[in-house]
N, C-alpha and C positions, 0 to 999 in steps of 0.2 A: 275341775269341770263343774262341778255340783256351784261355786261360787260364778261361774261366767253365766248357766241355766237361771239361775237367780236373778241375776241383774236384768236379762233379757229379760225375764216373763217380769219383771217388777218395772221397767220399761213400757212392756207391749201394755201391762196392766193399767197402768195410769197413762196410756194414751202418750206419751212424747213423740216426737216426733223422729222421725227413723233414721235422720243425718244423728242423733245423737248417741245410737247404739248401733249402727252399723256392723262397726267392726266384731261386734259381739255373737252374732250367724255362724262369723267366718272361724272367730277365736271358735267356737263349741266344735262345728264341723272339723277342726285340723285336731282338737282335742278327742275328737268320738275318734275320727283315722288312726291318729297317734294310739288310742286304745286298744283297738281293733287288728293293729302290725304287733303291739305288745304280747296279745292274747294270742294271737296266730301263732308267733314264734317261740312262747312257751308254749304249746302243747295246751291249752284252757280257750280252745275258742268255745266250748259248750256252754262256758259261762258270759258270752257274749248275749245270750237270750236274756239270763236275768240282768246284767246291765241295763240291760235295753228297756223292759221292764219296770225295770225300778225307777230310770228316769223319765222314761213315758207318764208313770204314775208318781212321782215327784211332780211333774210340769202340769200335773191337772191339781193334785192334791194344793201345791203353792196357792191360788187364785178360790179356792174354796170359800174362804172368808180373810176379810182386808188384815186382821190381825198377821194371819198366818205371813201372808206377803210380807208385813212389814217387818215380823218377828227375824224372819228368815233373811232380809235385807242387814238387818241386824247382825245375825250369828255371821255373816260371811267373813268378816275381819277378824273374830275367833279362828273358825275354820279355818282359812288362808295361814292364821300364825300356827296352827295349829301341823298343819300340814308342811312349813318349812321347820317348825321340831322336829316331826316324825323323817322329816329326809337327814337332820343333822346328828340324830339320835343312831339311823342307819350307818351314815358316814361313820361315827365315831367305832359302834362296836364292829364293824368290817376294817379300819383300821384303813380304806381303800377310796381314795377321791378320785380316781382314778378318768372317770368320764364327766366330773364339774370341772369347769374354770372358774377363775376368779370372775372374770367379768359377767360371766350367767348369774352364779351365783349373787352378787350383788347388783344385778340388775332386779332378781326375781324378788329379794331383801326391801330396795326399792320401792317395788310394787306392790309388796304386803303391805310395807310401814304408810 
């Protein structure tokens, strides 16, 4: 989520034009949902507020000054690899794949590289 926030406001930032980040609205909103059904159904929707929070003040913080934008357009390709470690690292000590498939999985592999 923190990498599709980025791209938009590094988008809206320098002005492109909206055919070329479109889908990106749509990706954040089904990822806020996606978060929000997560939180419900463990029992942690109280922690919905600081989510909320945090990237409210992320999406202002970003635009503060150009470095930060660009710094942060940056880190997203860390982050993203970062973030299919920490799923594969899971995978491994739960011993349990139970809900990937192959083809997600290297779709999402994909998308990071």
């Amino acid at each position: 989520l923190f990498s599709f926030l980025v791209f938009l406001r590094y988008q809206i930032y320098y002005g492109y034009p909206l055919q070329t980040y479109l889908e990106y609205p749509i990706i954040v909103a089904q990822d806020v949902i996606l978060l929000l059904f997560i939180l419900r159904f463990s029992g942690n929707m109280k922690q919905a507020l600081f989510y909320a929070v945090t990237f409210g003040g992320g999406w202002y913080v970003l635009t503060l000054r150009k470095w930060i934008i660009d710094l942060a357009m940056n880190l997203c390709t860390l982050i993203s690899a970062a973030s299919k470690l920490a799923q594969l690292r899971c995978l491994w000590q739960t011993k349990d794949s139970g809900q990937v498939s192959a083809l997600t999985w290297s779709m999402s592999a994909y998308t990071c590289a």
